[in-house]
N, C-alpha and C positions, 0 to 999 in steps of 0.2 A: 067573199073572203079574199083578203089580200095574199098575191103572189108572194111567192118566197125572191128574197134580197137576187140570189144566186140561182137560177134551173137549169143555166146552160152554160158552159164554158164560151165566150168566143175571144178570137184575136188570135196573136201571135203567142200566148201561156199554152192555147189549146191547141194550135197546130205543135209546138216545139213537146209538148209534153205528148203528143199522137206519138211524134216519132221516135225520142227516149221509150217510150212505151214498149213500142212494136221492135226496136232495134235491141235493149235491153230483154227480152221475152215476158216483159209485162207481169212481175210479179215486184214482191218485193224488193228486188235488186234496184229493179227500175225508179223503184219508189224512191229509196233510199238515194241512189243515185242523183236523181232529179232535187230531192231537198237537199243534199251536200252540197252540190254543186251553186244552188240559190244563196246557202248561206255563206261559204267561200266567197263567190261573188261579192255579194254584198258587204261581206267582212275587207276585200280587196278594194271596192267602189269607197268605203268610208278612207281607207287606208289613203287613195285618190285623192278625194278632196282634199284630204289633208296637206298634200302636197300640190295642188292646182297653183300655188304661188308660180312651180316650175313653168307655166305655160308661160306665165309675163314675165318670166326672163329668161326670155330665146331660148327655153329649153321645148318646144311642142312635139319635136320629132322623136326625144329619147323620152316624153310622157307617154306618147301614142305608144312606142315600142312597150316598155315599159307594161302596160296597159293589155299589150297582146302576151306579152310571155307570164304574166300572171292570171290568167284566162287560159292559159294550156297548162300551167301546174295547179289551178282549180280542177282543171280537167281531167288530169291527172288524182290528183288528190280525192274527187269524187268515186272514181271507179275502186279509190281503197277502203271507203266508208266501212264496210263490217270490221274492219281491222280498228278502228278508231271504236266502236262499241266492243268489242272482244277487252281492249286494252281501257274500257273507263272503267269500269269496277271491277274487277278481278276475282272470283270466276261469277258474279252474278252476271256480267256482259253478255258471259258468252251463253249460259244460260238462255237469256233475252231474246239473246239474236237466233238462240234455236229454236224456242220458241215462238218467233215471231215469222219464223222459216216456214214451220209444221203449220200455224195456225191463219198466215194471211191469203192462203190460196182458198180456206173454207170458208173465210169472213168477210174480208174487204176488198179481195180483189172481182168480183162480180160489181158491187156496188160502187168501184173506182171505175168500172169500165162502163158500166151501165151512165154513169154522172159525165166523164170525159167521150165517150162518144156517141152515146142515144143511140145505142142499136147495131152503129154501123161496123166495129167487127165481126158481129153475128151475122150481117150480109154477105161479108166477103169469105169467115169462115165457110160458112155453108151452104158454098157450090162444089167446094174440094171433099166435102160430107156424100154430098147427093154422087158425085163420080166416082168415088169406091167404094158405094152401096149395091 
């Protein structure tokens, strides 16, 4: 039987999204977080090229700049994610987002963690288990 396309995360997707994870407290915040943030991005990176004309004409230093202050208001922007669903359909959003609150810690956040790190915060939780047992 062939292997699945996908079984393991690796690279710099699966360390960056370790640390959103664990820093974000790993539920759906995190989640949501991490995809704003991708698509900001990439919605900024298209916006980019479109201007890369700038770099061939002795503009490279205010592209670069450029380039970092819209990567801190993606940054930005991402940490308001539930606000941007609260505000897309009115009150179905918020709905969504409540239910999507109540239900991701019983459905998909085991098998996001289970897929993104094979085991290894079950390692690290449960030696802090074993000391206040």
């Amino acid at each position: 039987m062939a292997s699945p396309l996908i079984e393991k995360p690796h690279g710099w997707f699966r360390s960056w999204f370790q640390k959103v994870w664990k820093v974000r407290g790993g539920g759906l915040y995190a989640v949501g977080f991490a995809i704003s943030f991708a698509i900001f991005e990439i919605q900024s990176l298209a916006d980019d090229v479109l201007g890369i004309g700038a770099l061939f004409s002795g503009q490279a230093f205010e592209f670069v700049i450029n380039f970092f202050i819209d990567s801190l208001k993606n940054t930005i922007a991402a940490f308001m994610w539930p606000l941007y669903i609260v505000q897309w359909q009115q009150p179905v959003g918020a709905i969504l987002l409540g239910l999507a609150f109540w239900l991701f810690p019983s459905y998909l956040k085991k098998p996001i963690e289970n897929w993104m790190f094979d085991g290894e915060l079950e390692e690290v939780e449960e030696p802090g288990k074993q000391d206040s047992a």
